[in-house]
C-alpha positions as CSV (number, residue, x, y, z in Angstrom):
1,X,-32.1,-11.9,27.5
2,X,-29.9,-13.2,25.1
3,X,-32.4,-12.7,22.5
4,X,-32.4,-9.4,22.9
5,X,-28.9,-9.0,23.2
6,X,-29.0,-10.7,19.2
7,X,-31.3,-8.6,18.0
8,X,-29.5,-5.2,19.4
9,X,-26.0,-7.2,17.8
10,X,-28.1,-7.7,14.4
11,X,-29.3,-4.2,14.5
12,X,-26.4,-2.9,14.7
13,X,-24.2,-5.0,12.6
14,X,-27.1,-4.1,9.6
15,X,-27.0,-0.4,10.6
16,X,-22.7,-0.5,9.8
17,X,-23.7,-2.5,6.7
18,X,-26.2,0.1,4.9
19,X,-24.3,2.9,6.0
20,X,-21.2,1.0,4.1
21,X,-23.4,0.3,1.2
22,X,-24.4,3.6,1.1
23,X,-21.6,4.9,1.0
24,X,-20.2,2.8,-2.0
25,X,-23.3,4.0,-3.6
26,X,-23.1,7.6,-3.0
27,X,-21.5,9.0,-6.0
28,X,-19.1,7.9,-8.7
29,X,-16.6,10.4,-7.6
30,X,-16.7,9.1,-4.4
31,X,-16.8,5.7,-5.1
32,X,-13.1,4.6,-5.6
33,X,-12.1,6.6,-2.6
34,X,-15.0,4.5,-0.8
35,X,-14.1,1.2,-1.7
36,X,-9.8,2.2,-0.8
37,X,-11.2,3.6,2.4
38,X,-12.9,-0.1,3.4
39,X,-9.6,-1.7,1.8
40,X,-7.1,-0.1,4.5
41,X,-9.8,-0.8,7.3
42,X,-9.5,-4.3,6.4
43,X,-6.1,-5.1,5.8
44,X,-5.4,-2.9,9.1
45,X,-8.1,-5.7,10.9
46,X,-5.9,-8.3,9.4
47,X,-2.4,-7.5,10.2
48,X,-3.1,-5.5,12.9
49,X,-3.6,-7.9,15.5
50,X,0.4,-9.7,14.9
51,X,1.7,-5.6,14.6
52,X,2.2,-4.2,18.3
53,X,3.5,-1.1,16.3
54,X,0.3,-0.5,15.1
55,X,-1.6,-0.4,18.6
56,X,0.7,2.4,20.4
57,X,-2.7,2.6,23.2
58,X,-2.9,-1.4,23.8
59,X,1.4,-2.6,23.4
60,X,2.8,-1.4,26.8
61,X,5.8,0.9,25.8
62,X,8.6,-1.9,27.2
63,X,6.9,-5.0,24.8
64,X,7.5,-2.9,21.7
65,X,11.3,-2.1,22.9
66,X,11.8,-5.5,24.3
67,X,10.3,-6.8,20.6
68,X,12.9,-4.9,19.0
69,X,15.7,-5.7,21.0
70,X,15.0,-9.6,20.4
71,X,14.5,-9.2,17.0
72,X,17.5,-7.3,16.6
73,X,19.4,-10.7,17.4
74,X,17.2,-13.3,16.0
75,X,18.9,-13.2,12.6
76,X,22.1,-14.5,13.9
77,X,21.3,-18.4,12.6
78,X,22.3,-17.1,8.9
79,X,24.7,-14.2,10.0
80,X,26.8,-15.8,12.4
81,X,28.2,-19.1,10.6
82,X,29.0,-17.3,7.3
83,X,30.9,-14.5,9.0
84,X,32.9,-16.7,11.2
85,X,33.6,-19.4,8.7
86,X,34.4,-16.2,6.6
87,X,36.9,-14.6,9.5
88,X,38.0,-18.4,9.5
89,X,39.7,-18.6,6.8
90,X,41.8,-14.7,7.8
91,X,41.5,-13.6,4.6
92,X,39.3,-10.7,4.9
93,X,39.7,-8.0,7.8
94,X,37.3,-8.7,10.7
95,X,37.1,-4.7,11.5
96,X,36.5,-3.8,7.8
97,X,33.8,-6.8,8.1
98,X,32.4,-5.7,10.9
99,X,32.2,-2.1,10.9
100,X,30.5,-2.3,7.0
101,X,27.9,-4.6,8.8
102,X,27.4,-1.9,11.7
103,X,26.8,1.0,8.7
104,X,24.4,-0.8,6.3
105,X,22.4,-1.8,9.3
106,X,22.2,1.8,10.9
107,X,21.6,3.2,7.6
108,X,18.7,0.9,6.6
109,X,17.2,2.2,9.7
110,X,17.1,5.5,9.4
111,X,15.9,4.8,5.2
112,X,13.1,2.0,6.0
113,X,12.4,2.4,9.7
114,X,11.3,-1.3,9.8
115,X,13.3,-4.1,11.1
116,X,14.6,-4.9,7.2
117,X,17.6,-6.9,7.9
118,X,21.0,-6.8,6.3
119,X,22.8,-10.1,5.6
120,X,26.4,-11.1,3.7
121,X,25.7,-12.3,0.5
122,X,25.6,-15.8,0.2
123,X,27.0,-16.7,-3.1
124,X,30.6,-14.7,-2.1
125,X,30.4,-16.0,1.2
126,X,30.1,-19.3,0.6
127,X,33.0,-18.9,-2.7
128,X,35.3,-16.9,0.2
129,X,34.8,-19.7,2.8
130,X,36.1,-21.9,-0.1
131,X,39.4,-20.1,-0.4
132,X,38.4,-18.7,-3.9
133,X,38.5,-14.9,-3.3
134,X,41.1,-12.6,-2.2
135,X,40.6,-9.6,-0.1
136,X,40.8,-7.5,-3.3
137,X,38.5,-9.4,-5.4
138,X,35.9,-9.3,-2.6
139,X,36.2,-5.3,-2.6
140,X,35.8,-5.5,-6.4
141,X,32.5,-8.0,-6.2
142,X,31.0,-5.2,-3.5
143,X,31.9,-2.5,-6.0
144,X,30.7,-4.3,-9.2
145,X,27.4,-5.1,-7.3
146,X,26.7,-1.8,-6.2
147,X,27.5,-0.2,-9.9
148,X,25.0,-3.0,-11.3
149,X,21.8,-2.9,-8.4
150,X,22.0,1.0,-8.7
151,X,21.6,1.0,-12.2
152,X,19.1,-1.3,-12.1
153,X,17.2,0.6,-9.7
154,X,17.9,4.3,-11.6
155,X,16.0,2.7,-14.4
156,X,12.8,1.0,-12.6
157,X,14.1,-2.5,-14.0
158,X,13.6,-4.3,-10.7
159,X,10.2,-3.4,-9.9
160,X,9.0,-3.7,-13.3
161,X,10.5,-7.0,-12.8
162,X,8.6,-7.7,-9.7
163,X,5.2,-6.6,-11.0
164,X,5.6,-9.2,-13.9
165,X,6.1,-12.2,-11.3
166,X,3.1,-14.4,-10.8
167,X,0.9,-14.3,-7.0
168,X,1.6,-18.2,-7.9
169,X,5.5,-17.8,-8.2
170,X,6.2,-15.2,-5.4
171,X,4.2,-17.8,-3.3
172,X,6.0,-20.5,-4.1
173,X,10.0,-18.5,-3.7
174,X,8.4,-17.5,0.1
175,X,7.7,-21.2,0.4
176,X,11.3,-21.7,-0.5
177,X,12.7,-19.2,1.8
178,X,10.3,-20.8,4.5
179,X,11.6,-24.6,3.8
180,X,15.4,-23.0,3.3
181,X,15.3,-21.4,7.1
182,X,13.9,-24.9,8.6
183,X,16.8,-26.5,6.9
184,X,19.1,-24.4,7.9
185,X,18.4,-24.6,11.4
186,X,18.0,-28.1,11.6
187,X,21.8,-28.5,10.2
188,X,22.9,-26.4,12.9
189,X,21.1,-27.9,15.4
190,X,22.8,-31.1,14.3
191,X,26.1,-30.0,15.7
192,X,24.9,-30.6,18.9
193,X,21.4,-32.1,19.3
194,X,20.9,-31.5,23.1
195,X,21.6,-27.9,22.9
196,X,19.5,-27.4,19.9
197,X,16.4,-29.4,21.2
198,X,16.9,-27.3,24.4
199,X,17.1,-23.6,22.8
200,X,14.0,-24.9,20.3
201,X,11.9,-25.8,23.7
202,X,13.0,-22.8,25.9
203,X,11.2,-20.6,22.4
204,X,8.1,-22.6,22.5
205,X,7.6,-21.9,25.9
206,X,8.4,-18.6,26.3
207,X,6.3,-18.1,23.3
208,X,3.7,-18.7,26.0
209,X,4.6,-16.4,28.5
210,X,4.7,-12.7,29.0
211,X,8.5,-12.7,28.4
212,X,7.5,-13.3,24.3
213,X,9.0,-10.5,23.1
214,X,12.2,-11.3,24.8
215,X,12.4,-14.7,23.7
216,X,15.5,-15.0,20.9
217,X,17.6,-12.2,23.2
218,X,17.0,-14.7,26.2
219,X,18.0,-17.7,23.9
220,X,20.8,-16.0,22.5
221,X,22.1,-14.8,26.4
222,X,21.4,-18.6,27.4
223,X,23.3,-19.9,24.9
224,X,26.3,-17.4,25.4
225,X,26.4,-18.2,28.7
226,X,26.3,-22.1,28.3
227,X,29.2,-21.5,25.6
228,X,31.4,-19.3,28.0
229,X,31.6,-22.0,31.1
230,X,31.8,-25.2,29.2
231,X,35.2,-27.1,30.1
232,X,36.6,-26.8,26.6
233,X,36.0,-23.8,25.6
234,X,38.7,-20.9,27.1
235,X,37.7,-17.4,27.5
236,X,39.3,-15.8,24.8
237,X,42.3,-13.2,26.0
238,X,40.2,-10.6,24.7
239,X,41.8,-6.8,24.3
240,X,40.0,-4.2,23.7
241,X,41.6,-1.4,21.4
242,X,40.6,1.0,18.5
243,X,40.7,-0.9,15.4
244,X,39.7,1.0,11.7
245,X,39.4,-0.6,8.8
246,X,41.6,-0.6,6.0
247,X,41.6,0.7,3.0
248,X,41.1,-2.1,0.1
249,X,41.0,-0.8,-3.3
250,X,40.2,-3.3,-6.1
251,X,42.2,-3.4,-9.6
252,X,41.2,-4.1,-12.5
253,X,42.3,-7.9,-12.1
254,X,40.1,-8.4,-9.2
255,X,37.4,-7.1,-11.1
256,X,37.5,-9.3,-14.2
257,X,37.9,-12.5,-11.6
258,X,35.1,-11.0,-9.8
259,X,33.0,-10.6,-13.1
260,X,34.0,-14.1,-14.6
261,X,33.1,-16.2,-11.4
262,X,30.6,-14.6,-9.2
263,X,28.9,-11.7,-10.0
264,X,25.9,-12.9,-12.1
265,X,25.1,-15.9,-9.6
266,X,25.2,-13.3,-6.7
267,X,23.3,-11.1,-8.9
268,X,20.8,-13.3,-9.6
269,X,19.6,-14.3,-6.1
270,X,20.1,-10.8,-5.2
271,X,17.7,-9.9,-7.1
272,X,15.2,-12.7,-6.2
273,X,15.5,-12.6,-2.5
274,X,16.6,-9.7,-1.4
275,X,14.2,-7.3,-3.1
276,X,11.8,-8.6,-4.8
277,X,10.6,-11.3,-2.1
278,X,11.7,-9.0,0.6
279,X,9.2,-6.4,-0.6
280,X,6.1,-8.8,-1.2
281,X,7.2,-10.3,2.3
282,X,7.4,-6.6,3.9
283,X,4.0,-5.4,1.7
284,X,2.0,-8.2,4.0
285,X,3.4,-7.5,7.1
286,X,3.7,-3.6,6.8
287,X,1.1,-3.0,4.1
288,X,1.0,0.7,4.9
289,X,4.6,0.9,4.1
290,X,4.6,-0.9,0.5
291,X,5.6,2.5,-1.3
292,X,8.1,3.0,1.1
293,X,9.9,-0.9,1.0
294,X,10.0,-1.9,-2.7
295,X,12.2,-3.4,-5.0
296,X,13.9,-1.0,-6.7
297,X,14.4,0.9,-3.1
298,X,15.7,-2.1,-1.7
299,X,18.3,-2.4,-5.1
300,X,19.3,1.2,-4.2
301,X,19.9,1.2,-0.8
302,X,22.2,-2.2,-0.9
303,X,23.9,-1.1,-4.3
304,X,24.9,2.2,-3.5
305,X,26.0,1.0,0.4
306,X,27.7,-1.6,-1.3
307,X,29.5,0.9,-3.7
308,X,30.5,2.8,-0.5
309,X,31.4,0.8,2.2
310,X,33.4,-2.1,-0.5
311,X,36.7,-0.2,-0.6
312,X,37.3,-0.1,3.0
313,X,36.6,-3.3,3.6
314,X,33.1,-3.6,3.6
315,X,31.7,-7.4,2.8
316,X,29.4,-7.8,0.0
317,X,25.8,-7.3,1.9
318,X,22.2,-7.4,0.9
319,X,18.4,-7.3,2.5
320,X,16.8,-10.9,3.2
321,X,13.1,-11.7,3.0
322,X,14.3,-14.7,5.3
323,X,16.1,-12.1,8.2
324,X,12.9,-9.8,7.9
325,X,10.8,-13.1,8.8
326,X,12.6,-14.3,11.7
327,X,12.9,-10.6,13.2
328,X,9.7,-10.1,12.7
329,X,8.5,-13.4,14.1
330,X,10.1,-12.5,17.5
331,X,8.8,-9.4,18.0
332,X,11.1,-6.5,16.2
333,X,8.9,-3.8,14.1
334,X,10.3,-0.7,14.2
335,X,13.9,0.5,12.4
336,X,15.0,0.1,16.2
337,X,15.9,-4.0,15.6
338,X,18.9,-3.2,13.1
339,X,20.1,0.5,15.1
340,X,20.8,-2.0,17.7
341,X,22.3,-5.0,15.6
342,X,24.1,-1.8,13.6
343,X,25.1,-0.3,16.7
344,X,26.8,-4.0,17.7
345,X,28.7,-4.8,14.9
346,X,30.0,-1.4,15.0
347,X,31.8,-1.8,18.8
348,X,33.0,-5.4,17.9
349,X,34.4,-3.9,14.8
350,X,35.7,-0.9,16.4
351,X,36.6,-2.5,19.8
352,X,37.9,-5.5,19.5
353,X,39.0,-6.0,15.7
354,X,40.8,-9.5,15.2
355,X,39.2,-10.6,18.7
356,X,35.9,-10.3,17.9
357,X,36.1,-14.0,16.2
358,X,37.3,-15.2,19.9
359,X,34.4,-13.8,21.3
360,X,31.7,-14.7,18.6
361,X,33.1,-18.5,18.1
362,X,31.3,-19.0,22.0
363,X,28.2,-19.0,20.9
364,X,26.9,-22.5,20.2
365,X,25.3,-22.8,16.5
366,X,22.7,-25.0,17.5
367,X,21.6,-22.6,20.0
368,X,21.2,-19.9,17.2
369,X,20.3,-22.2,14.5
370,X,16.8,-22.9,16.6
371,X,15.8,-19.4,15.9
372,X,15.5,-20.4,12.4
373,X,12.9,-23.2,12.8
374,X,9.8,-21.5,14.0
375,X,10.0,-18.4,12.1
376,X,11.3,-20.6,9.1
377,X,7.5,-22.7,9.7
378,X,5.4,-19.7,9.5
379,X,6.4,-18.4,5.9
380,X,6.4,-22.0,4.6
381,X,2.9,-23.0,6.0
382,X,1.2,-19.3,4.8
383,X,-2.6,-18.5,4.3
384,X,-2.1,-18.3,0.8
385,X,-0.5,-22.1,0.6
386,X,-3.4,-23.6,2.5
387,X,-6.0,-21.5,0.5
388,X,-4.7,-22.5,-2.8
389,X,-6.6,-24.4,-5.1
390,X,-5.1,-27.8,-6.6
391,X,-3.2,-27.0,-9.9
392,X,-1.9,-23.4,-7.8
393,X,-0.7,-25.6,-5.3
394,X,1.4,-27.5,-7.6
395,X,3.2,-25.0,-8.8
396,X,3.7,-23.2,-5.6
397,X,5.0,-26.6,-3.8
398,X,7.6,-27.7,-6.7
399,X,8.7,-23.5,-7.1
400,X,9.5,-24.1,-3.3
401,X,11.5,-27.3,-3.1
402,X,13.2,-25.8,-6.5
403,X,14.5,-22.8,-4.3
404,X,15.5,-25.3,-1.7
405,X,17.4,-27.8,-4.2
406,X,18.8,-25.2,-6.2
407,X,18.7,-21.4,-5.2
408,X,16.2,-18.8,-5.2
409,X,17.0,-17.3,-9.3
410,X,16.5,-21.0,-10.4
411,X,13.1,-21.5,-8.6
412,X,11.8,-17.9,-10.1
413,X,12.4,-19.1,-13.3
414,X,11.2,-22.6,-13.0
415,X,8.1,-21.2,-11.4
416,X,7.7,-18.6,-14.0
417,X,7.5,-21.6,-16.7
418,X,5.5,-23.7,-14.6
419,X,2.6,-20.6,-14.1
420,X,2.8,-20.6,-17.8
421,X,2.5,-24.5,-18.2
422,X,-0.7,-24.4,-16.0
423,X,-2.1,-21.1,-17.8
424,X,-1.6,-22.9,-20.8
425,X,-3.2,-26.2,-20.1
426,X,-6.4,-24.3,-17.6
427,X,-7.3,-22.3,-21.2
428,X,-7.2,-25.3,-23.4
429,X,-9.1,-27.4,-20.7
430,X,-11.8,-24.6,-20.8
431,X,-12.0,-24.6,-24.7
């Protein structure tokens, strides 16, 4: 019997095989249209299977929603401790902040209509949290930024840019972005140990459940929760009222401060992170959306939102190949997952204004830092890491830690003259 059932199997596989053959050898006309045709069956076999949004028969309606809703929050590890270290330090206006947030999110939505994520900038966060930028000069940044990315993008420079990048190097900056998450929810989870080895087991396990698409929202509820009845923490008086941001035009002295200090560092990783890796990471995971999610429509959309939503108090914000990994790892796929962060952001802006700190400092860090970890794990240990031969390898591992030592712009261009450095030394090896 279960010879038979071989030989019908080998039949048949051979009968799929000849008729593929045949078709490849029909014509020359048709030949390149063959070979594309087998290309998208196969890298729809290969991604399919971790894209419920591909299988509308086989994804119950409520996994795909629930997906999206968790994903939605799942970013929150690098969001939340910028922006309230940010609203910390009451320099900047939390509905201005807030409500910029809510509009690039819904707005990337409606462009992409994939879970690409929207994040504050890191290098002006992290000079703001420092005390080193005024409410003006951070308007001028996001307007200096904007004029810059669209520019870039008018003229094809960033995906120009991107084509020229070695496999090797992009490989090794997604490595980076991988070892950078891990780390950064580790140091959160630091704060408080307990809670953080908690949240991290409660994700595990629920990865093994039917409740998997719900698994960061149920973390992130949890962890709310647990913040809201500890013995030291008060509820916050919290008032709702309408609150509108306020109108911040820069000068031209913000601008020149904004120009000498932190444009071209911003720039750079900008440019590294948020578009070009964000659009290789985004090409693997939606590949039948790669002319839809490049680089230089990733430079558009965050310069020219940048350029509008700046003067009222809109924060400096970007995409993140890091955010788009984490969503994606728990569950979102659709342009649903930031509607519904958008739509957030947006009532805490509107709603509660100088509150929304109160309510968003309950949330325990090392609850939301967990989030991090696993997603953080599966971009750093990737197919194309494990496949790579030895002297690749090199030069993807020490890209990576570069990245994670220094910052995304430094490991491109370290990688870029390490790819050369083992070009170089492969073709006189061969000679």
């Amino acid at each position: 019997m279960r010879g038979e059932r071989l030989r019908y199997f080998l039949r048949g596989y051979n009968h799929a095989c000849v008729g593929d053959i045949r078709t490849l050898k029909g014509s020359k006309d048709n030949s390149a249209e063959a070979l594309r045709t087998l290309e998208r069956s196969g890298t729809q076999s290969a991604h399919g299977a971790d894209d419920p949004s591909r299988r509308p028969g086989r994804v119950p309606t409520w996994t795909r929603w629930a997906g999206d809703f968790s994903g939605a929050y799942a970013d929150l590890g690098t969001f939340l401790p910028l922006i309230v270290g940010m609203f910390a330090v009451q320099q900047l206006d939390p509905a201005g902040v807030l409500v910029g947030f809510g509009v690039f999110a819904l707005a990337t939505a409606l462009i992409y209509r994939r879970p690409v994520p929207v994040q504050p900038m890191k290098v002006v966060a992290a000079v703001v949290i420092a005390g080193g930028l005024s409410a003006s000069e951070v308007a001028a940044t996001g307007v200096l930024l904007g004029v810059v990315l669209c520019v870039l993008a008018a003229i094809g420079a960033v995906g120009r840019l991107g084509r020229h990048i070695p496999h090797t190097v992009l490989s090794g900056i997604q490595l980076g972005v991988g070892l950078y998450l891990i780390w950064g929810g580790i140091k959160l989870g630091m704060q408080q140990p307990a809670v953080g080895l908690i949240a991290l087991a409660g994700l595990l396990l629920l990865q093994r459940t039917r409740f998997r698409p719900l698994a960061a929202l149920l973390v992130v509820l949890c962890a709310g929760v647990w913040g809201a009845v500890q013995a030291d923490v008060v509820w916050p008086g919290v008032t709702l009222g309408l609150s509108l941001p306020q109108l911040q035009v820069p000068d031209l002295g913000s601008l020149w401060v904004s120009a000498q200090g932190v444009l071209l560092p911003q720039l750079a990783l900008t440019l590294t992170n948020a578009t070009l890796v964000t659009a290789a990471i985004a090409a693997d995971l939606f590949p039948h959306d790669r002319e839809r999610i490049t680089p230089d429509r990733l430079a558009w959309s965050s310069g020219a939102l940048n350029l509008v939503l700046a003067p009222f108090g809109g924060f400096p914000m970007c995409h993140g190949a890091g955010g788009l990994v984490v969503q994606h790892k728990f569950g979102a796929r659709t342009g649903l997952a930031p509607a519904i962060f958008g739509v957030t952001c947006l009532a805490l802006g509107l709603f509660l204004g100088p509150h929304a700190l109160d309510l968003l400092a309950i949330l325990p860090m090392a609850a939301i830092g967990a989030l991090l970890i696993p997603a953080g794990i599966d971009l750093a240990v990737s197919k194309r890491l494990r496949r790579a031969s030895p002297d690749r390898l090199l030069v993807i591992v020490l890209t990576g830690v570069t990245c994670v030592v220094v910052n995304v712009a430094v490991g491109l261009l370290a990688g870029i003259a390490l790819e050369g450095l083992r070009i170089l030394l492969t073709r006189r090896h061969t000679t």
